[in-house]
N, CA, C and O atoms as a printed pandas DataFrame, in Angstrom:
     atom_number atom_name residue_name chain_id  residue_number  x_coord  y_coord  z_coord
0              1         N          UNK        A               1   -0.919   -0.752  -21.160
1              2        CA          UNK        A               1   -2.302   -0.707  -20.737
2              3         C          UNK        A               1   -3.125   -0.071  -21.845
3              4         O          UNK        A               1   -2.631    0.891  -22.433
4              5         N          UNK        A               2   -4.265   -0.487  -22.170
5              6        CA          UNK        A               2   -5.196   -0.180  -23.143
6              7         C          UNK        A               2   -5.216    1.569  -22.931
7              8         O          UNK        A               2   -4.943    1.972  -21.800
8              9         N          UNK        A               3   -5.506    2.494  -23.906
9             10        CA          UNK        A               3   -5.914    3.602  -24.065
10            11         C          UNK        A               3   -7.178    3.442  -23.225
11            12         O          UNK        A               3   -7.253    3.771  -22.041
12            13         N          UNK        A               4   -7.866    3.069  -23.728
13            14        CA          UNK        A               4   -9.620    3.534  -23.288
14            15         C          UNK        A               4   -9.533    3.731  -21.773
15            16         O          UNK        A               4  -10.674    3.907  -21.346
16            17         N          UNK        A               5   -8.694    3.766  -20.872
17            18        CA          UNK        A               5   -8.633    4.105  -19.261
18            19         C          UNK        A               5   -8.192    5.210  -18.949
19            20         O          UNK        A               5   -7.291    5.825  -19.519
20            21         N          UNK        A               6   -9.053    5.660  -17.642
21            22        CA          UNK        A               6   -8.143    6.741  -18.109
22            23         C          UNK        A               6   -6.758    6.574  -16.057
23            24         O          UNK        A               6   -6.569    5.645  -15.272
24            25         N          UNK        A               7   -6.288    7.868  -16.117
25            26        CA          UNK        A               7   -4.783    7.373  -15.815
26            27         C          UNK        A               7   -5.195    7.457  -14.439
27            28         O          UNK        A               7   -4.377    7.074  -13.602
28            29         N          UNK        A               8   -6.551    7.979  -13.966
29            30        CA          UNK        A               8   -6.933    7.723  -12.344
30            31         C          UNK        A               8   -7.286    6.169  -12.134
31            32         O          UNK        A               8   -6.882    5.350  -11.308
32            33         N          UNK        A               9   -8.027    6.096  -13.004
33            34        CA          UNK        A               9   -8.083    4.368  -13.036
34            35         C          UNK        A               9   -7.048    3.502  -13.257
35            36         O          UNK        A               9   -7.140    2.498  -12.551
36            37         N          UNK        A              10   -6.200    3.521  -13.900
37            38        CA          UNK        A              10   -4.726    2.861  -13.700
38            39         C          UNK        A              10   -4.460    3.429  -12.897
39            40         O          UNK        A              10   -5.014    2.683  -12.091
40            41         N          UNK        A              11   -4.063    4.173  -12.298
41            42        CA          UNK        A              11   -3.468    4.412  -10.774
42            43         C          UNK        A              11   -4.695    3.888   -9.584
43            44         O          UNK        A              11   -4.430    3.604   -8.416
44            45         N          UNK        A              12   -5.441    3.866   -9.924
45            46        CA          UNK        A              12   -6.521    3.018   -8.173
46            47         C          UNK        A              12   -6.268    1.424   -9.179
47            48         O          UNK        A              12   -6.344    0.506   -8.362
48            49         N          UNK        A              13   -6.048    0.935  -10.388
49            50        CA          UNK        A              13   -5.558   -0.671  -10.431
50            51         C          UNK        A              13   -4.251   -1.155  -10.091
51            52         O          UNK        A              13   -3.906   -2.332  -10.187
52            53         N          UNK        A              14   -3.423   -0.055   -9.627
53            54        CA          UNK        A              14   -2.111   -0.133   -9.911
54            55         C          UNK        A              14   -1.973   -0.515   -8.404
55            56         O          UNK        A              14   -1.399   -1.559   -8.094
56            57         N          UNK        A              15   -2.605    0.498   -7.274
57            58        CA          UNK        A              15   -2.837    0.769   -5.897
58            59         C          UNK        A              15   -3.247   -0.509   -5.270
59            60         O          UNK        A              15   -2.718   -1.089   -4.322
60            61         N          UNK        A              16   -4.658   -0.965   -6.218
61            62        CA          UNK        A              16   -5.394   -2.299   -6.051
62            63         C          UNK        A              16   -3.944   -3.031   -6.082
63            64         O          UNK        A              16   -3.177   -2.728   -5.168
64            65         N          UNK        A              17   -3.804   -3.327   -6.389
65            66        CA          UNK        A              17   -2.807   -5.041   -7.161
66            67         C          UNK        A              17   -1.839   -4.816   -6.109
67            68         O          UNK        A              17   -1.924   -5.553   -5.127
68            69         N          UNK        A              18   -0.774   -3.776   -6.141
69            70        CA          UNK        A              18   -0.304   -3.788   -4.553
70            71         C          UNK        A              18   -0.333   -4.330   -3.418
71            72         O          UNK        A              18    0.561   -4.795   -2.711
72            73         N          UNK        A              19   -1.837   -4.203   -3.245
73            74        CA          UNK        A              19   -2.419   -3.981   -1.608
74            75         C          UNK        A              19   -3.388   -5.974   -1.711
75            76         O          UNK        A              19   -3.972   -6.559   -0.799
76            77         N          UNK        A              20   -3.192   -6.369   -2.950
77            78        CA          UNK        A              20   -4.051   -7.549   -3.262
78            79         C          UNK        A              20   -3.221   -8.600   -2.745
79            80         O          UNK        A              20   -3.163   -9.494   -3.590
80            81         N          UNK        A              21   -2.449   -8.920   -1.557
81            82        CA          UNK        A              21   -1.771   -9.751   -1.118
82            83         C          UNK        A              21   -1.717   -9.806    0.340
83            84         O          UNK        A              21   -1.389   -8.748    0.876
84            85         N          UNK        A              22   -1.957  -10.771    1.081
85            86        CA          UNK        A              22   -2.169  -10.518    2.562
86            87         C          UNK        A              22   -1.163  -10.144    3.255
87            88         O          UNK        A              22   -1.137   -9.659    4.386
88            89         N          UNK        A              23    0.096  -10.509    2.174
89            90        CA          UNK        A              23    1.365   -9.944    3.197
90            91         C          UNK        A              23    1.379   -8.233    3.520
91            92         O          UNK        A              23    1.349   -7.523    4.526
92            93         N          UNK        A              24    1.439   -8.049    2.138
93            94        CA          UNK        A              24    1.076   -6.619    1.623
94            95         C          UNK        A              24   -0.121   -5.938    2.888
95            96         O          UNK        A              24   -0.144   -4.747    3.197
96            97         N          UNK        A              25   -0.744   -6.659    3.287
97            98        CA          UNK        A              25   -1.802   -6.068    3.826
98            99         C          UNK        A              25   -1.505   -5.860    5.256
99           100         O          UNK        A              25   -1.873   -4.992    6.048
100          101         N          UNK        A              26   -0.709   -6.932    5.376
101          102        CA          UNK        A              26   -0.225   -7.238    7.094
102          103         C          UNK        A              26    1.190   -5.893    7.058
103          104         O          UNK        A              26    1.182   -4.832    7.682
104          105         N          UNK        A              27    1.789   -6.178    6.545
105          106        CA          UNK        A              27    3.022   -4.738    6.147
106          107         C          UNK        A              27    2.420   -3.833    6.808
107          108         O          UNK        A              27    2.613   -3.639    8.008
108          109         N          UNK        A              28    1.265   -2.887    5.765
109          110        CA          UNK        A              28    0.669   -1.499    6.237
110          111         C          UNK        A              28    0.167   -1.758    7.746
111          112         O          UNK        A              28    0.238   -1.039    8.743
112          113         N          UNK        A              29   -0.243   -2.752    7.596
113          114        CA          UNK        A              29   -1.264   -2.645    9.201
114          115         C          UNK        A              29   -0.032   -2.943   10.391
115          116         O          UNK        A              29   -0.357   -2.741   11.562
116          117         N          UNK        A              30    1.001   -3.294   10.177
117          118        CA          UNK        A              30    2.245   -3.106   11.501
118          119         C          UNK        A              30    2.754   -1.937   10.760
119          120         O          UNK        A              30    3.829   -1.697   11.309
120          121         N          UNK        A              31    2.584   -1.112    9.853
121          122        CA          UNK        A              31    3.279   -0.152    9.737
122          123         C          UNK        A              31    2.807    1.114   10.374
123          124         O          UNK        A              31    3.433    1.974   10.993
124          125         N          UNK        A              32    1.292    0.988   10.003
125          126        CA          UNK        A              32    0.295    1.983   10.973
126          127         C          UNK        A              32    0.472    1.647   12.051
127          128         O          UNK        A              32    0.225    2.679   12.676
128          129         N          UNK        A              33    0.825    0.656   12.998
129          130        CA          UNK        A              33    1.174    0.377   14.433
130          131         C          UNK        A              33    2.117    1.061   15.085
131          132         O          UNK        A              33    2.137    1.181   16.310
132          133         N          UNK        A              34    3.234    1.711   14.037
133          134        CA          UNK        A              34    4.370    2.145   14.274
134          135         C          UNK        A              34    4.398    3.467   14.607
135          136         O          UNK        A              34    3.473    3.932   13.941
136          137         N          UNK        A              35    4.952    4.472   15.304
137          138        CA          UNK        A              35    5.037    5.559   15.747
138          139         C          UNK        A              35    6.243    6.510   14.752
139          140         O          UNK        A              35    6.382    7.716   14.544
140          141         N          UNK        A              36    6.963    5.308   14.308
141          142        CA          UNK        A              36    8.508    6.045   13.861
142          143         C          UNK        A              36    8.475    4.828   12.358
143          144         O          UNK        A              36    7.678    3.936   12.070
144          145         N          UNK        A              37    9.527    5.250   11.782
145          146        CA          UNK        A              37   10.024    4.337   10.376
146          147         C          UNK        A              37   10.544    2.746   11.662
147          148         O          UNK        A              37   10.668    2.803   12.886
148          149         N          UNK        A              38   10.678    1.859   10.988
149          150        CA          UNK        A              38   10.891    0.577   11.002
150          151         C          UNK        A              38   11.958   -0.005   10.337
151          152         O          UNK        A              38   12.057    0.370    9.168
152          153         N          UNK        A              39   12.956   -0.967   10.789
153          154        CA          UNK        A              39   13.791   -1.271    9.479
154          155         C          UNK        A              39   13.829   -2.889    9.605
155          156         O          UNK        A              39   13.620   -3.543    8.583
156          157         N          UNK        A              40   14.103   -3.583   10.887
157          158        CA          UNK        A              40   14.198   -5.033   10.296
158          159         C          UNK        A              40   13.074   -5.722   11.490
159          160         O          UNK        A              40   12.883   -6.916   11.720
160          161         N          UNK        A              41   12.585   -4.817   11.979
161          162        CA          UNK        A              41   11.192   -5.721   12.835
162          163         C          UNK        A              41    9.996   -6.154   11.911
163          164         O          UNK        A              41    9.183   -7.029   12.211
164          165         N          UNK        A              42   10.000   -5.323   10.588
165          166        CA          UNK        A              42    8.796   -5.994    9.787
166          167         C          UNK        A              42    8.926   -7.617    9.225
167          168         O          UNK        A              42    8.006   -8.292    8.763
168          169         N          UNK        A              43   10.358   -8.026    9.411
169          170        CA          UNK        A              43   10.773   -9.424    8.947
170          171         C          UNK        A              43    9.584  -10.484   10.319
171          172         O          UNK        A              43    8.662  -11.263   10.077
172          173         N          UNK        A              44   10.203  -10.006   11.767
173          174        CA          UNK        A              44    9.870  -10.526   12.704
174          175         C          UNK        A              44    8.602  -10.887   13.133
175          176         O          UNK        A              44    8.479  -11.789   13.962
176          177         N          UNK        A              45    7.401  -10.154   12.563
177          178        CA          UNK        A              45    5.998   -9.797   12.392
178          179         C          UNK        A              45    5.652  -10.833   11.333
179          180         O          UNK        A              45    4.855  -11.722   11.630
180          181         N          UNK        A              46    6.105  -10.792   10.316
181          182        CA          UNK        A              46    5.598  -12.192    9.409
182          183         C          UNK        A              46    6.536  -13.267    9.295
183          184         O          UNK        A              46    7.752  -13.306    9.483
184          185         N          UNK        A              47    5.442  -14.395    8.838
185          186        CA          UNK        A              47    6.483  -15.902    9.172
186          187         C          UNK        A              47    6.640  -15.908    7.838
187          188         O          UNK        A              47    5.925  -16.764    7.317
188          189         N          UNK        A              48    7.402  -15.189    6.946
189          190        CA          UNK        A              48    7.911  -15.150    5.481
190          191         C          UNK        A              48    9.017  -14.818    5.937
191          192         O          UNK        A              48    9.093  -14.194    6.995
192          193         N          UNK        A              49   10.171  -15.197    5.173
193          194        CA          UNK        A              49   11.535  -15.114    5.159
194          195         C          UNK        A              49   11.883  -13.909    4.422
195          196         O          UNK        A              49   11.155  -13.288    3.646
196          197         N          UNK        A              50   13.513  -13.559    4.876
197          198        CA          UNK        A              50   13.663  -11.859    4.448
198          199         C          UNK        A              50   13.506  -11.200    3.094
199          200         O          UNK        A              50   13.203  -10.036    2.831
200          201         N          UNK        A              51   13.874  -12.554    2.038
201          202        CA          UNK        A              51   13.955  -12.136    0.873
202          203         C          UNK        A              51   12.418  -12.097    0.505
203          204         O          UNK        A              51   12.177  -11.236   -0.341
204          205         N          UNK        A              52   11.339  -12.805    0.924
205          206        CA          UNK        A              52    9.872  -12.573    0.535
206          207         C          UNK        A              52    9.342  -11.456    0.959
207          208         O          UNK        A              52    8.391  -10.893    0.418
208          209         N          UNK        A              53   10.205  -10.900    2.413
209          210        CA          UNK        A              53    9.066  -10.019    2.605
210          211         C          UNK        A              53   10.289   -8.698    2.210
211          212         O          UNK        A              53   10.216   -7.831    3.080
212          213         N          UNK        A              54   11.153   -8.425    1.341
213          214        CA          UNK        A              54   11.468   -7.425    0.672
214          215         C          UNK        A              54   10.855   -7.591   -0.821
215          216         O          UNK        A              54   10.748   -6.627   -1.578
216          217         N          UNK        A              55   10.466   -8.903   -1.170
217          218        CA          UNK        A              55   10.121   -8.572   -2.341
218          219         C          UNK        A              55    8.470   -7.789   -2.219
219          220         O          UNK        A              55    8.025   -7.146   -3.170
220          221         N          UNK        A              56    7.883   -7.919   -1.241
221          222        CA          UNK        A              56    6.710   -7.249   -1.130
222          223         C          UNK        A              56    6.612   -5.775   -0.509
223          224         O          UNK        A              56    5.575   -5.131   -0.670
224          225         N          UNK        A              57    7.590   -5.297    0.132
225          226        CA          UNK        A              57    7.916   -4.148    0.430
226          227         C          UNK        A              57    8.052   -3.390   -0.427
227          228         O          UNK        A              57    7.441   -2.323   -0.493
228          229         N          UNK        A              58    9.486   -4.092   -1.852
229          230        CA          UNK        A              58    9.484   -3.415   -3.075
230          231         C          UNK        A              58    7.854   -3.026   -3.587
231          232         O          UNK        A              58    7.498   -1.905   -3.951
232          233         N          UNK        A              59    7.080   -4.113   -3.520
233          234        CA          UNK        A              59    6.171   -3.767   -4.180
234          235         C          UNK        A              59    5.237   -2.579   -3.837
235          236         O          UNK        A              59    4.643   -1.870   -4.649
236          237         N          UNK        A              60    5.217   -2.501   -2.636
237          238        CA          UNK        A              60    4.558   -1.924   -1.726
238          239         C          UNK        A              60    5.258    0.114   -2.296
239          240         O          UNK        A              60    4.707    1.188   -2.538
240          241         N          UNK        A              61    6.322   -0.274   -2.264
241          242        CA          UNK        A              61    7.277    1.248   -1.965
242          243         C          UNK        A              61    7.093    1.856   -3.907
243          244         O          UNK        A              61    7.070    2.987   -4.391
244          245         N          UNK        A              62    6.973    0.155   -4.684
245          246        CA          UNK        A              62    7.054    1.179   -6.035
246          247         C          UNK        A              62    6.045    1.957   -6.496
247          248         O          UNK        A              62    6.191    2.667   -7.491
248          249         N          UNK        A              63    4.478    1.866   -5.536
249          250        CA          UNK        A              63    3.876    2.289   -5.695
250          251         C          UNK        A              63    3.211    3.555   -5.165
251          252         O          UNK        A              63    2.271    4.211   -5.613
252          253         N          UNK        A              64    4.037    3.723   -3.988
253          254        CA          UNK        A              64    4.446    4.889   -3.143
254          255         C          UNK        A              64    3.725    4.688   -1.928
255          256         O          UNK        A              64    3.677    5.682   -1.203
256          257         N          UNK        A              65    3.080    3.530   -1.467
257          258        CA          UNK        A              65    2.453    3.403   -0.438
258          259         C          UNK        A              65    2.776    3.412    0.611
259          260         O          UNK        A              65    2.111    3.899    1.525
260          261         N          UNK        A              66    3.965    2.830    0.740
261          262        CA          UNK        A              66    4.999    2.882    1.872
262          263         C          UNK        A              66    6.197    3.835    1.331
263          264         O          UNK        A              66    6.186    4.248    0.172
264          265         N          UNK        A              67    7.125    4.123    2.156
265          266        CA          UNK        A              67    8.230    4.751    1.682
266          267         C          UNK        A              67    9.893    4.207    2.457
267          268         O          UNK        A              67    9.940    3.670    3.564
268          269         N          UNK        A              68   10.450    4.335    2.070
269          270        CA          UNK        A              68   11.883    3.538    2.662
270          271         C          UNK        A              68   13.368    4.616    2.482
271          272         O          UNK        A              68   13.952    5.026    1.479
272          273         N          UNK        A              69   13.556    4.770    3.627
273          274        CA          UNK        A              69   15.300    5.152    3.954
274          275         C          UNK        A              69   15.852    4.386    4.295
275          276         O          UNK        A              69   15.556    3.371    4.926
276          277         N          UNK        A              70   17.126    4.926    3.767
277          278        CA          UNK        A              70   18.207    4.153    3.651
278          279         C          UNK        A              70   18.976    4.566    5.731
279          280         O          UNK        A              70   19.152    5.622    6.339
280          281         N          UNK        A              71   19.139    3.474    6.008
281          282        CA          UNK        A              71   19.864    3.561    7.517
282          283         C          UNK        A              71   21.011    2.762    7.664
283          284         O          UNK        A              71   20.877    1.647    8.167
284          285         N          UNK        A              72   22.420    3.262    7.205
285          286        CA          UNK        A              72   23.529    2.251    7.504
286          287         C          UNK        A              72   22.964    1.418    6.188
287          288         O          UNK        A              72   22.409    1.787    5.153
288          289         N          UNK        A              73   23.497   -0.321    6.881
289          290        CA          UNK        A              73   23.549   -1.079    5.977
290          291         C          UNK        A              73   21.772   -1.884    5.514
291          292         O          UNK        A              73   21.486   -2.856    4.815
292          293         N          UNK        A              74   20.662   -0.604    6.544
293          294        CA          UNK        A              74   19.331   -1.341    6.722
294          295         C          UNK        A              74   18.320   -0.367    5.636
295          296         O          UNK        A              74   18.957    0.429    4.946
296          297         N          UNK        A              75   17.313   -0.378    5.510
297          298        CA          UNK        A              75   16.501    0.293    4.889
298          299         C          UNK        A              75   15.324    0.830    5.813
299          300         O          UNK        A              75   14.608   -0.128    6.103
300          301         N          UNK        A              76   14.917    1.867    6.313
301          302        CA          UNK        A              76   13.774    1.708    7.539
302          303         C          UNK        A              76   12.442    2.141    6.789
303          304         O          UNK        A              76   12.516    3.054    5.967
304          305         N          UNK        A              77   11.327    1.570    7.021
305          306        CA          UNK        A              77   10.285    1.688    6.464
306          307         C          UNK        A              77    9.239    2.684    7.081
307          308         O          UNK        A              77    9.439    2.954    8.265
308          309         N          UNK        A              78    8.331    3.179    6.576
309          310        CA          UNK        A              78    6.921    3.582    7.235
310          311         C          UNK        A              78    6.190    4.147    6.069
311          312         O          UNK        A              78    6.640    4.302    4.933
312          313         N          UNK        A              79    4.562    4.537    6.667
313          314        CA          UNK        A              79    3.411    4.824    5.419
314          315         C          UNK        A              79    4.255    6.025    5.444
315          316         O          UNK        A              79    4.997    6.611    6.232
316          317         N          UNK        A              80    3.583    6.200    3.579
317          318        CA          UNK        A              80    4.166    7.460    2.871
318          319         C          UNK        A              80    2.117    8.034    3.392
319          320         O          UNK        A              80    1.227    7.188    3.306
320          321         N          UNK        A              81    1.823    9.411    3.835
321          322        CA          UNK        A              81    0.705    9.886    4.402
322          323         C          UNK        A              81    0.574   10.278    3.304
323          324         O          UNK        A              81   -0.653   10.253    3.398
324          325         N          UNK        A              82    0.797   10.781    1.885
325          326        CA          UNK        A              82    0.696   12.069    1.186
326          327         C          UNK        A              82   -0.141   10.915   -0.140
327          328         O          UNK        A              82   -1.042   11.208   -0.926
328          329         N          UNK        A              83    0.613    9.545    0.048
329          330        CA          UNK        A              83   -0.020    8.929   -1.175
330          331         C          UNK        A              83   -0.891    8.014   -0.745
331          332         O          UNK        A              83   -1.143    7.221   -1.652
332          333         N          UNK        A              84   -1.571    7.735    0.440
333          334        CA          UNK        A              84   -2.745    7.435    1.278
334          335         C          UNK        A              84   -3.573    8.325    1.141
335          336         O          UNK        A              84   -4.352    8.000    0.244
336          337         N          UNK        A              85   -3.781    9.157    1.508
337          338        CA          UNK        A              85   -4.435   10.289    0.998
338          339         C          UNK        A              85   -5.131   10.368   -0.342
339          340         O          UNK        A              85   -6.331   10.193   -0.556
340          341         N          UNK        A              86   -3.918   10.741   -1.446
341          342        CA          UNK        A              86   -4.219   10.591   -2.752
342          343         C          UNK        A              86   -5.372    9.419   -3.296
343          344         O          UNK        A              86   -6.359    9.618   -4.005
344          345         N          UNK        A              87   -4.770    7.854   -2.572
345          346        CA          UNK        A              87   -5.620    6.883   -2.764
346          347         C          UNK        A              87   -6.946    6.740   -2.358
347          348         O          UNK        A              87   -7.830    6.193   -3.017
348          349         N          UNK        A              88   -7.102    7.421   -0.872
349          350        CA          UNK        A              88   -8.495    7.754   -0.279
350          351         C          UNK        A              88   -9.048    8.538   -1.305
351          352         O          UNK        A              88  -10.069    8.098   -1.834
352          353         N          UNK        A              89   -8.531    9.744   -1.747
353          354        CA          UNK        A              89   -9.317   10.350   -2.291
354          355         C          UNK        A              89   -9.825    9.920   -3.955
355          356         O          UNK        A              89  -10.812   10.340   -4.559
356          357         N          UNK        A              90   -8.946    9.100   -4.348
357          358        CA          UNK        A              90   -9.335    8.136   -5.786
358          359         C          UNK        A              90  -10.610    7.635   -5.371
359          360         O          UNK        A              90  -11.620    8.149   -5.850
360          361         N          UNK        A              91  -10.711    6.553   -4.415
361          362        CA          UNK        A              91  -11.310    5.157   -3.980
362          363         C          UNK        A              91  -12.324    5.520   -3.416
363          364         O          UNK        A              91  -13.401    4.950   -3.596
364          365         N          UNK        A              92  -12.170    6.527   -2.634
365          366        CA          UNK        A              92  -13.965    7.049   -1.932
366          367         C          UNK        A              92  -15.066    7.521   -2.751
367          368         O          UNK        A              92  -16.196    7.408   -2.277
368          369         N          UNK        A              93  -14.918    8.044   -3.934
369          370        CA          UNK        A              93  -16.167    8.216   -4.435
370          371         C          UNK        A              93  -16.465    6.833   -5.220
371          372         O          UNK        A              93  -17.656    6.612   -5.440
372          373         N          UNK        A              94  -15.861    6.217   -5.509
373          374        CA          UNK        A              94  -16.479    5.061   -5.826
374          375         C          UNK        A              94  -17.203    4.042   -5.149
375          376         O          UNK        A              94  -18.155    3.407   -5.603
376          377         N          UNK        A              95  -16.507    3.903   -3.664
377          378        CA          UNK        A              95  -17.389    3.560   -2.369
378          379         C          UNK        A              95  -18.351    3.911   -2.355
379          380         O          UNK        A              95  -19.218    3.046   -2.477
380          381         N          UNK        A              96  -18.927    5.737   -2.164
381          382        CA          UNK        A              96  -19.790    6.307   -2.036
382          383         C          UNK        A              96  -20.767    6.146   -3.086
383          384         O          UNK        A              96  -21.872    6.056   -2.551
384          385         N          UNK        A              97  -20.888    6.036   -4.874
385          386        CA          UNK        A              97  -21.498    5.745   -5.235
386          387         C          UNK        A              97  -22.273    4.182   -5.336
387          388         O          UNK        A              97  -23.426    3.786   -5.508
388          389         N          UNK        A              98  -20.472    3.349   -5.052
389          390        CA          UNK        A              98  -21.877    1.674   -4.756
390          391         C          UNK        A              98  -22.562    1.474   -4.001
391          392         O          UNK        A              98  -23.337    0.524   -3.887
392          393         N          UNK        A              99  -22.267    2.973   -2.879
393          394        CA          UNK        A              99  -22.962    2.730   -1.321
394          395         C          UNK        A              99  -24.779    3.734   -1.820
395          396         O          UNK        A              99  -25.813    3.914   -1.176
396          397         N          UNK        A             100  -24.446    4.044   -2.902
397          398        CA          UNK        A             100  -25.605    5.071   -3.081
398          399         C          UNK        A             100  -26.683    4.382   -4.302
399          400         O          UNK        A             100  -27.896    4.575   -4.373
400          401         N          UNK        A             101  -25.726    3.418   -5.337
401          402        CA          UNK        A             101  -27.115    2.652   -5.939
402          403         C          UNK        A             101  -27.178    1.543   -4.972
403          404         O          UNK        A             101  -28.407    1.474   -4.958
404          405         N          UNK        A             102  -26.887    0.817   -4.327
405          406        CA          UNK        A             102  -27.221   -0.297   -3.097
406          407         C          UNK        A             102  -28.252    0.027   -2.438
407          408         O          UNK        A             102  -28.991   -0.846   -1.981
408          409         N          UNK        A             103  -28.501    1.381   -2.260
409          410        CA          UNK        A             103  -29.419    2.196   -1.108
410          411         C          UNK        A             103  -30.374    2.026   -1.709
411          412         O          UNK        A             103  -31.344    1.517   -1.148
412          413         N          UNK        A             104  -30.426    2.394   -3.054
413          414        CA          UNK        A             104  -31.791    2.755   -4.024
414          415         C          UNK        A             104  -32.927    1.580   -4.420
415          416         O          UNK        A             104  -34.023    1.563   -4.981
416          417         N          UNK        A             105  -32.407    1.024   -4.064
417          418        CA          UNK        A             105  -33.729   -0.321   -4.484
418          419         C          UNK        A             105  -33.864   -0.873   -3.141
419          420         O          UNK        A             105  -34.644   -1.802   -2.931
């Protein structure tokens, strides 16, 4: 990645690109549904087959958005809270400022 960025901004593009896939998107949102970790009901929830929707989980987990244990021969999933957070707190002032020159004219 180019120098001239700096490493909060690669980390909210890194976060972006993640989350830039509808599967990806559908994941978190049955994951927030969940009370407890998850291990093979997230297959059942999307009409993608197992190996697609681990390859988006990977994607999901290398970025710390989700997080995954190991259970037996399964992996159980749920949101990681600590790097949601982190991302809210990247992504909101930038909200807040397009929400603040939008206002101005």
């Amino acid at each position: 990645m180019n120098d001239s960025y700096s490493e909060a901004q690669i980390n909210i593009a890194n976060l972006c690109k993640a989350l830039a896939h509808p599967a990806r998107v559908a994941i978190v949102q049955y994951l927030l549904t969940q009370d407890e970790c998850v291990c093979g009901a997230i297959v059942e929830e999307l009409p993608l087959s197992q190996s697609t929707v681990s390859q988006h989980l990977k994607e999901l987990k290398k970025v710390g958005l989700i997080q995954g244990t190991v259970s037996g021969p399964k992996v159980c999933y749920c949101i990681n809270p600590d790097a949601w957070d982190e991302f809210s707190s990247m992504i909101t002032p930038i909200f807040n400022e397009v929400e603040t020159k939008l206002n101005c004219c």
